[in-house]
VEXROKOL-941556 format. One line per field, with one value per residue (C-alpha): residue number from 1; residue in three letters; x, y, z. Coordinates in nm, 2 decimals. Layout:
REM residues N
seq = (NUM, ...);
type = (ala, ...);
u = (X, ...);
v = (Y, ...);
w = (Z, ...);
***
This chain:
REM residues 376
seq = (1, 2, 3, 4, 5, 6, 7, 8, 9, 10, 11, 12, 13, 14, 15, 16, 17, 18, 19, 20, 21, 22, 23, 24, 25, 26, 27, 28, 29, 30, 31, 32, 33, 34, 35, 36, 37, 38, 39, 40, 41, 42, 43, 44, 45, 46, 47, 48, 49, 50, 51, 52, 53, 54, 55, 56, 57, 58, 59, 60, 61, 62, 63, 64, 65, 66, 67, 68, 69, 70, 71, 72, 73, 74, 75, 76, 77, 78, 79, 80, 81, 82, 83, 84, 85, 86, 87, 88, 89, 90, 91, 92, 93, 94, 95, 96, 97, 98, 99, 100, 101, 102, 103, 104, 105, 106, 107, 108, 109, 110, 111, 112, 113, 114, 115, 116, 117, 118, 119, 120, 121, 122, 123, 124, 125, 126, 127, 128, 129, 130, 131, 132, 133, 134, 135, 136, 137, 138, 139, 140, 141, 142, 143, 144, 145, 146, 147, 148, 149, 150, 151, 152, 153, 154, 155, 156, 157, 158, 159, 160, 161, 162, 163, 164, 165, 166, 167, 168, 169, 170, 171, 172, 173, 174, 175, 176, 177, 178, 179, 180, 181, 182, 183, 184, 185, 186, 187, 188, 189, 190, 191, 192, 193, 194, 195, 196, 197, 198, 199, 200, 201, 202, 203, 204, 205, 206, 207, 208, 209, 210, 211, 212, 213, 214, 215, 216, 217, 218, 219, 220, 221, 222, 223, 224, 225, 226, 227, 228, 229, 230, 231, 232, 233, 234, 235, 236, 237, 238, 239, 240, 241, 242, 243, 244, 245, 246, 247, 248, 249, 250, 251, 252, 253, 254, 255, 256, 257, 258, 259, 260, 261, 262, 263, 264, 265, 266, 267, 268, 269, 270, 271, 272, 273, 274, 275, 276, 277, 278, 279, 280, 281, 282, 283, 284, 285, 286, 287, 288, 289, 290, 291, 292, 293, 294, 295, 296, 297, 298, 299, 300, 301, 302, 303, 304, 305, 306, 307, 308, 309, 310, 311, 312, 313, 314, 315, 316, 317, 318, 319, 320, 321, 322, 323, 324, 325, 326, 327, 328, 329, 330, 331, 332, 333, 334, 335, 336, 337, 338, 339, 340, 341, 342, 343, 344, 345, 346, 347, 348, 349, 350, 351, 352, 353, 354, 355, 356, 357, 358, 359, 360, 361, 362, 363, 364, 365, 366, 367, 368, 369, 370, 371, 372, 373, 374, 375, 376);
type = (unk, unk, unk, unk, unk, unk, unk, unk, unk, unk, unk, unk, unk, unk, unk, unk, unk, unk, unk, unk, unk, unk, unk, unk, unk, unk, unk, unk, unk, unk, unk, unk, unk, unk, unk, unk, unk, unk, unk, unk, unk, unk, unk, unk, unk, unk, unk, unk, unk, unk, unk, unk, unk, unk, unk, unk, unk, unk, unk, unk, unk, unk, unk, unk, unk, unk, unk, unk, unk, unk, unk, unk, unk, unk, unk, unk, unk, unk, unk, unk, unk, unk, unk, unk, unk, unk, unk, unk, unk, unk, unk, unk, unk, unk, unk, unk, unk, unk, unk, unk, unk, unk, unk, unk, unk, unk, unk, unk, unk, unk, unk, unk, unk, unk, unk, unk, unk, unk, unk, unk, unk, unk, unk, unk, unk, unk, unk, unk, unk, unk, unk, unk, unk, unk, unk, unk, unk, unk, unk, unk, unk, unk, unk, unk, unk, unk, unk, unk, unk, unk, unk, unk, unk, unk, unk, unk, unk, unk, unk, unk, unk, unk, unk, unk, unk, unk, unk, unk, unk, unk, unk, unk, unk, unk, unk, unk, unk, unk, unk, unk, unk, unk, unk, unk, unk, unk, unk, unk, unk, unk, unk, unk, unk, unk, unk, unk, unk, unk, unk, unk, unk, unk, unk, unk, unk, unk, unk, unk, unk, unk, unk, unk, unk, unk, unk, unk, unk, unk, unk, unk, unk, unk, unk, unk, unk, unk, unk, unk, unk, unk, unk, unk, unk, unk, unk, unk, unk, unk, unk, unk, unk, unk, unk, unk, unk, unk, unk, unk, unk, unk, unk, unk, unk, unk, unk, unk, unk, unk, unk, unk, unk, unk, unk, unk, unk, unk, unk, unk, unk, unk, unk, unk, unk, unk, unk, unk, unk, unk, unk, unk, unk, unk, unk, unk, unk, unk, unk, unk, unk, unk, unk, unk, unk, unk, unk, unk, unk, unk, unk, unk, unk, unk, unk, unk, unk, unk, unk, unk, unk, unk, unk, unk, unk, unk, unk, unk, unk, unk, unk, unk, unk, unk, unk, unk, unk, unk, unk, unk, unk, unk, unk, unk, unk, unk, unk, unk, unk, unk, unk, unk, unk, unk, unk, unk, unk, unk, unk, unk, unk, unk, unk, unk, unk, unk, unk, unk, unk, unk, unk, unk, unk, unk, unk, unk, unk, unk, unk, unk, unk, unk, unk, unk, unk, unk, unk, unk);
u = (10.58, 10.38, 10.53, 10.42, 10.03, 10.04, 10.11, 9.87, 9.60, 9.65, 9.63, 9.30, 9.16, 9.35, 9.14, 8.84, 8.84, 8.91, 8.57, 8.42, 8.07, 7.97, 8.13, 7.92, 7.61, 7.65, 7.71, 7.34, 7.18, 7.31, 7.11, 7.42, 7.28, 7.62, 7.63, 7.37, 7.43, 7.82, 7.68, 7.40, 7.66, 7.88, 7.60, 7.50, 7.80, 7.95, 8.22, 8.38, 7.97, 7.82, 7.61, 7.25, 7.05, 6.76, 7.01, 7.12, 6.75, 6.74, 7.04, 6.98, 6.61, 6.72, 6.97, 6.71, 6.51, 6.76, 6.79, 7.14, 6.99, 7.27, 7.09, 6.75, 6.91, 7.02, 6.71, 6.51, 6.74, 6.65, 6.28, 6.32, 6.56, 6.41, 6.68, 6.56, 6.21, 5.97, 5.99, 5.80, 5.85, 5.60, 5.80, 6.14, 5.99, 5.91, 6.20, 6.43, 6.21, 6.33, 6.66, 6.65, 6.54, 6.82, 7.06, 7.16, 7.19, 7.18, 6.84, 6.74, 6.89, 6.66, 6.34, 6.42, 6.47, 6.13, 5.96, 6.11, 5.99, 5.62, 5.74, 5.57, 5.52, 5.29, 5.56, 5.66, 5.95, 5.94, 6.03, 6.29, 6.41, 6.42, 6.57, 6.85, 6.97, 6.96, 7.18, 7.42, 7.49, 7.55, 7.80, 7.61, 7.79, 7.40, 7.25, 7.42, 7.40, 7.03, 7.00, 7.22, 7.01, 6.72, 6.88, 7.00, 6.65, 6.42, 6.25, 6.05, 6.27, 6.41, 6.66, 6.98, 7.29, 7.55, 7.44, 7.38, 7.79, 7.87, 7.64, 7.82, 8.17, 8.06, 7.95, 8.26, 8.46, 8.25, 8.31, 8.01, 8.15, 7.80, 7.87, 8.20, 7.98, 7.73, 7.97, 8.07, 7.76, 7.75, 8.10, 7.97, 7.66, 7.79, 7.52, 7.67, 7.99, 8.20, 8.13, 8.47, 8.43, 8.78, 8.72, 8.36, 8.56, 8.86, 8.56, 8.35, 8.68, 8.73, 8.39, 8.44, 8.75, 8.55, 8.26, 8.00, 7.92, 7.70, 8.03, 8.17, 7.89, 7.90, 8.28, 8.18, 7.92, 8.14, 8.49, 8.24, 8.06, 8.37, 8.14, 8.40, 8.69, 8.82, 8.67, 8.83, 8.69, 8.91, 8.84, 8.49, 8.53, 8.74, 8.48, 8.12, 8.29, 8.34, 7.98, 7.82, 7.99, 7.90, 7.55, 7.51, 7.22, 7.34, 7.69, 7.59, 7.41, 7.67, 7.87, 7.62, 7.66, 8.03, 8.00, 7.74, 7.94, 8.28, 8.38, 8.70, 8.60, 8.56, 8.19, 7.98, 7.65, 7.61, 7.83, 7.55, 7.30, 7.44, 7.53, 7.14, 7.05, 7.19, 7.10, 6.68, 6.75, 6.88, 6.49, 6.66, 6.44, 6.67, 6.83, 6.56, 6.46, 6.80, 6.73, 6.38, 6.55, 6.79, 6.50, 6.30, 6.60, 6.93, 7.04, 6.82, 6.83, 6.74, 6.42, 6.18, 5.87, 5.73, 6.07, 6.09, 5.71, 5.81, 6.12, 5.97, 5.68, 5.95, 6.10, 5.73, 5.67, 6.02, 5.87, 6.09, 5.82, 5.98, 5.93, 5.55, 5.58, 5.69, 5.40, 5.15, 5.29, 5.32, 4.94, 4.87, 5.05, 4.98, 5.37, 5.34, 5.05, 4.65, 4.54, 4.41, 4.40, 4.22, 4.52, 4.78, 4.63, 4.66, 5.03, 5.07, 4.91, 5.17, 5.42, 5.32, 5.28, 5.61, 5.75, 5.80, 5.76, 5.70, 5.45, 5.31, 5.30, 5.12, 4.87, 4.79, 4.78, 4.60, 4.29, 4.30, 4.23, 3.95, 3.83, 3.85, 3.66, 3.37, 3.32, 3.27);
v = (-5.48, -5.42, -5.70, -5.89, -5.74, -5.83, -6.21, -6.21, -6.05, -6.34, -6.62, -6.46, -6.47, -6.81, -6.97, -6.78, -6.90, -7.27, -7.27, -7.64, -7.75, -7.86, -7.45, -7.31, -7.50, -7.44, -7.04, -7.10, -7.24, -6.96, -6.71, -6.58, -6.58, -6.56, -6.90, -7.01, -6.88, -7.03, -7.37, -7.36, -7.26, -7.60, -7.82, -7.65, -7.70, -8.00, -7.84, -8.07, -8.24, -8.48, -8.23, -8.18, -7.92, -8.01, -7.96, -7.62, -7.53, -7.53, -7.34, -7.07, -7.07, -7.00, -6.73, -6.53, -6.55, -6.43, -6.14, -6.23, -6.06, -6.30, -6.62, -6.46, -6.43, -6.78, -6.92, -6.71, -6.92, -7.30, -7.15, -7.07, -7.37, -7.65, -7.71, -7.90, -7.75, -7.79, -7.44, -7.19, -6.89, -6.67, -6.80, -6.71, -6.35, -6.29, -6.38, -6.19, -5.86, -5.94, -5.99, -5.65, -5.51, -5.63, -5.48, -5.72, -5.62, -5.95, -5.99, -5.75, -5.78, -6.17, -5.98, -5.77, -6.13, -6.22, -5.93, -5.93, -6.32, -6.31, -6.56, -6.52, -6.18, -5.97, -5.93, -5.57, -5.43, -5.12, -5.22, -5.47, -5.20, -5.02, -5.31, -5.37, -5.03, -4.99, -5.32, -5.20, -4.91, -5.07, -5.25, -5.62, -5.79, -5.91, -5.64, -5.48, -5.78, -5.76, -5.40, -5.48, -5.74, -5.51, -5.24, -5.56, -5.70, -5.38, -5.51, -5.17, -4.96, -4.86, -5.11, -4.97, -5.15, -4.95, -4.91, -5.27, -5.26, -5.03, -5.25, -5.60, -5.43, -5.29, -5.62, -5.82, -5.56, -5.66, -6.02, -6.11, -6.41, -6.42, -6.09, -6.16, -6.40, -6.15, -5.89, -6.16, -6.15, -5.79, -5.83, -6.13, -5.93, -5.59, -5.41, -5.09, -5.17, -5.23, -5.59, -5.85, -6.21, -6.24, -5.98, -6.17, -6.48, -6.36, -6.29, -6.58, -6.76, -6.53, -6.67, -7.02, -6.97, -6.83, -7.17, -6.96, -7.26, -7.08, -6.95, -7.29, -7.41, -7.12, -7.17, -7.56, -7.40, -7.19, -7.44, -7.69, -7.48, -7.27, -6.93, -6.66, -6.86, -7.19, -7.53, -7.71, -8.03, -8.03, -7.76, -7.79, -8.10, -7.94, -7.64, -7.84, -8.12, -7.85, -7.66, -8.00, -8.12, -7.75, -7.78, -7.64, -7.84, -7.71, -7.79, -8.16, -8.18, -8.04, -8.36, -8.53, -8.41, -8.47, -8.85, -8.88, -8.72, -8.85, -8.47, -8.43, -8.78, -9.14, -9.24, -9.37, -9.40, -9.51, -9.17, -8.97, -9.11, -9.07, -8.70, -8.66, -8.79, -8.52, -8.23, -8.41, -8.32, -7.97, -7.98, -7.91, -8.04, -8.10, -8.38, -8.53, -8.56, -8.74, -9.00, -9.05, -9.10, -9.35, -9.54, -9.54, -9.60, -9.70, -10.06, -10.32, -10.44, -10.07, -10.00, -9.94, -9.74, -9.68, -9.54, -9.32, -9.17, -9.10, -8.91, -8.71, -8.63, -8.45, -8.31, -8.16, -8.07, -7.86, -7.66, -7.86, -7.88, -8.17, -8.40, -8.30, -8.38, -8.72, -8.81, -8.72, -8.90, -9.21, -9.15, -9.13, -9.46, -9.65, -9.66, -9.76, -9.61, -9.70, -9.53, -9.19, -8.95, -8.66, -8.64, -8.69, -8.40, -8.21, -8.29, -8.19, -7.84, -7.80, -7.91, -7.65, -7.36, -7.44, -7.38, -7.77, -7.83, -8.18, -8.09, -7.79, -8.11, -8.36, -8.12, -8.00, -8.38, -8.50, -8.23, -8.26, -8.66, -8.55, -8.29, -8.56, -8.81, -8.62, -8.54, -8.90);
w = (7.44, 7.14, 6.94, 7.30, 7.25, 6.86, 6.91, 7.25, 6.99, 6.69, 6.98, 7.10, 6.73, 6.67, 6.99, 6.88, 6.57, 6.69, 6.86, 6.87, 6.77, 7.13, 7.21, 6.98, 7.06, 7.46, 7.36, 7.16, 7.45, 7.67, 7.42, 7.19, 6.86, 6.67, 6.84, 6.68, 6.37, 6.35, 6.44, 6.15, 5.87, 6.03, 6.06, 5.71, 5.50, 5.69, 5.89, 6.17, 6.19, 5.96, 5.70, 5.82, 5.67, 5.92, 6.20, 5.98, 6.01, 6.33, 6.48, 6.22, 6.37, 6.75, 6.61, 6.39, 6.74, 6.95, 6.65, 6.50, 6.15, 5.94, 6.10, 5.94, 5.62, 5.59, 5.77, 5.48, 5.26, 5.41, 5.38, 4.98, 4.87, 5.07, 5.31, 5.64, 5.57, 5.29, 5.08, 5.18, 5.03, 5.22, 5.56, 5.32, 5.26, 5.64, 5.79, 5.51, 5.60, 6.00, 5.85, 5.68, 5.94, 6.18, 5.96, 5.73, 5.33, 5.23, 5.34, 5.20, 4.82, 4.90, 4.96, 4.71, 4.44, 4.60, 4.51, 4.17, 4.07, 4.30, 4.54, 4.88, 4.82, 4.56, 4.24, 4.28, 4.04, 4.21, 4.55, 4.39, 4.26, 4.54, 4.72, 4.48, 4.49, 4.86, 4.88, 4.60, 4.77, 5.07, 4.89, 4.85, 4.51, 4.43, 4.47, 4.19, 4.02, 3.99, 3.95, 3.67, 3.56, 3.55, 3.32, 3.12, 3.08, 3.12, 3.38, 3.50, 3.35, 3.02, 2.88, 2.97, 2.87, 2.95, 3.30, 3.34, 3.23, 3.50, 3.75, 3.69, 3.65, 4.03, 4.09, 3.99, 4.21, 4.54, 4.43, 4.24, 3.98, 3.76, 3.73, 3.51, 3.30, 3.24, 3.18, 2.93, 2.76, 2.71, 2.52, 2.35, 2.18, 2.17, 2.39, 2.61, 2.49, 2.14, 2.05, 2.08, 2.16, 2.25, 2.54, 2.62, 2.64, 2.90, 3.14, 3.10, 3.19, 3.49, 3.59, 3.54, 3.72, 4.00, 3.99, 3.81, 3.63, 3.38, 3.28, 3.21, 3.02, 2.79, 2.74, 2.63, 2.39, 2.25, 2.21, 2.08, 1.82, 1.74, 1.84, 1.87, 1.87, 1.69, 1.75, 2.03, 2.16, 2.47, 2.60, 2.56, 2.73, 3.01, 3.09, 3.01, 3.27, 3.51, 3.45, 3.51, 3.82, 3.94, 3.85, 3.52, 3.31, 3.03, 3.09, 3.15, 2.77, 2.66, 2.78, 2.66, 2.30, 2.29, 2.40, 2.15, 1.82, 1.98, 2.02, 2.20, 2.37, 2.30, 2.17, 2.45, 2.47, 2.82, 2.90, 2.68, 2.90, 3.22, 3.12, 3.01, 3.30, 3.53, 3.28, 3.31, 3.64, 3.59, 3.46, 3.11, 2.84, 2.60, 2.85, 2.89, 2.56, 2.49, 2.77, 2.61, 2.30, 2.41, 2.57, 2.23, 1.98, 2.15, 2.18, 2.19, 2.53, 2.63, 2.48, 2.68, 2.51, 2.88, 3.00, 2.64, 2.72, 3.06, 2.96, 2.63, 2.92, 3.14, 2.82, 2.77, 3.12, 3.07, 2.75, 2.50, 2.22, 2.03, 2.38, 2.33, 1.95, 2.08, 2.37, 2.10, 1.87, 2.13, 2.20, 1.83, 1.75, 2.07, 2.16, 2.54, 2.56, 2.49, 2.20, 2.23, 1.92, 2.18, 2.33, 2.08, 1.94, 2.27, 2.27, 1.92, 2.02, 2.32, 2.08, 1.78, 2.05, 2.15, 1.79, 1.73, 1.34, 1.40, 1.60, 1.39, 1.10, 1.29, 1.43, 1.09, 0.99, 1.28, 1.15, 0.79, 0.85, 1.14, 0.83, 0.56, 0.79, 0.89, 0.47, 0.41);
***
């Protein structure tokens, strides 16, 4: 009989759990917000429906009405990322405080990011703090995470390594995988803990292994650059190709790189680009600079000085100072550009302030010949 009740109970769950899209909608529209919520997170991440985040939007809407304090959470999430809603982050703060208040610990680790960064909400470290620790305690992976983080950085409080170790080792245990990579990182430099890149690089594997792509592109840094273990060109090749098709900028120069010098992979330029491409994206600077450079030096049929400007301009935009060096220099030259020493110099100035010693040189340059002309 109890063998009987057992099997009864795993068809129950099995049917449950076999729920259609039209089952979960018509449950929505009869006011069950876990409804609403389950059809969001298909609609959301393409499950059995064509992927719609607008659609996403919606259901996650009507369940955050009907009070389902999970469909609040990831409503708070369209609101801040964009998804089937232009970003709001003060409509992201109010519905992650309803979401708190419905009992949901995710929402409230997201207010408490919000109040750490200023986003929709006045930046408060204290009540991120506050927020973080509540969440940790209640068991929330990212909630330790950034309490960790906090400790890490000394962000309100004292720097405090070791208890940022003890934060992302709790972290890692509730199933956080950046929290392996920054463990990594504490391993790697020797804060809170007896330095050994060996040990930093067994967790930033762990991570990678988990699609922490930050993780990945670190491990492509360091088999490419032989930090903290030998050189090894596949490997590098194997995690930056992994960081980038997760999303890691970083990893996706990276890729860049080794197409350029032939590391680990045949030379290819076009590869380069189309690596560079994606890491401009990543708004990485260093990409884009790349891509400019290809634009203003690569093969013949490929130059393009207006392409080049436009690229060194993102490069700029994304704080890389030698992009700036470059659009001053552009300005200063007429490259693509009309003429316009005024602001060349005013690229050479964002370029020097962003430690660019091209762009230090030409400032200087650009100065002494104003100097020398107004002597004459």
């Amino acid at each position: 009989m109890k063998i009987l009740t057992i099997v009864a109970t795993v068809l129950l769950v099995a049917n449950c759990n076999a729920a259609t899209i039209e089952d979960e909608i018509q449950n929505c529209s009869s006011g069950n917000g876990e409804a609403c919520l389950n059809a969001g997170l298909r609609y959301y991440k393409g499950d059995g429906v064509n992927k719609s985040f607008a659609d996403a939007f919606s259901y996650f809407e009507k369940g955050c009405i009907l009070n389902n304090g999970t469909a609040c959470y990831q409503l708070g999430r369209c609101y801040r990322r964009g998804n089937g809603i232009a970003v709001s982050y003060e409509n992201a703060a109010q519905v992650y405080e309803k979401a708190m208040a419905l009992g949901s610990v995710e929402g409230k680790n997201a207010l408490g990011y919000l109040y750490s960064i200023g986003r929709g909400v006045t930046k408060d470290f204290e009540k991120a703090f506050d927020l973080f620790r509540s969440a940790c305690g209640e068991g929330n992976a990212l909630g330790c995470e950034n309490l960790g983080l906090m400790y890490m950085n000394g962000k309100f409080l004292v720097k405090d390594p070791k208890k940022a170790l003890e934060l992302f080792t709790q972290a890692s245990e509730l199933g956080s995988a950046d929290s392996f990579f920054y463990l990594g990182n504490l391993y790697f430099i020797g804060e809170g803990v007896e330095q050994s890149k060996s040990k930093a690089i067994e967790l930033y594997e762990k991570a990678c292994s988990l699609d922490a792509e930050v993780a990945c592109a670190q491990l492509g840094y360091i088999f490419r650059n032989g930090d903290g273990a030998e050189k090894d060109y596949a490997k590098a090749v194997e995690y930056n190709k992994k960081g980038c098709d997760l999303g890691s900028p970083n990893a996706c120069l990276g890729m860049a790189l080794q197409y350029l010098d032939g590391q680990g992979v045949e030379l290819s330029e076009d590869k380069a680009v189309k690596y560079s491409l994606k890491g401009c994206e990543g708004k990485l600077g260093g990409s884009c600079f790349l891509v400019g450079n290809h634009y203003e030096n690569g093969p013949q049929p490929d130059r393009n000085p207006e392409k080049a400007n436009e690229f060194y301009g993102k490069a700029c935009d994304y704080k890389f100072g030698d992009g700036c060096y470059k659009v001053g220099l552009a300005y200063a030259s007429g490259f693509g550009v009309e003429k316009n020493l005024a602001t060349a110099r005013t690229y050479y100035e964002k370029a020097c302030n962003l430690k660019s010693k091209d762009g230090c040189g030409a400032l200087a340059a650009l100065d002494r010949a104003a100097r020398n002309a107004a002597q004459k």
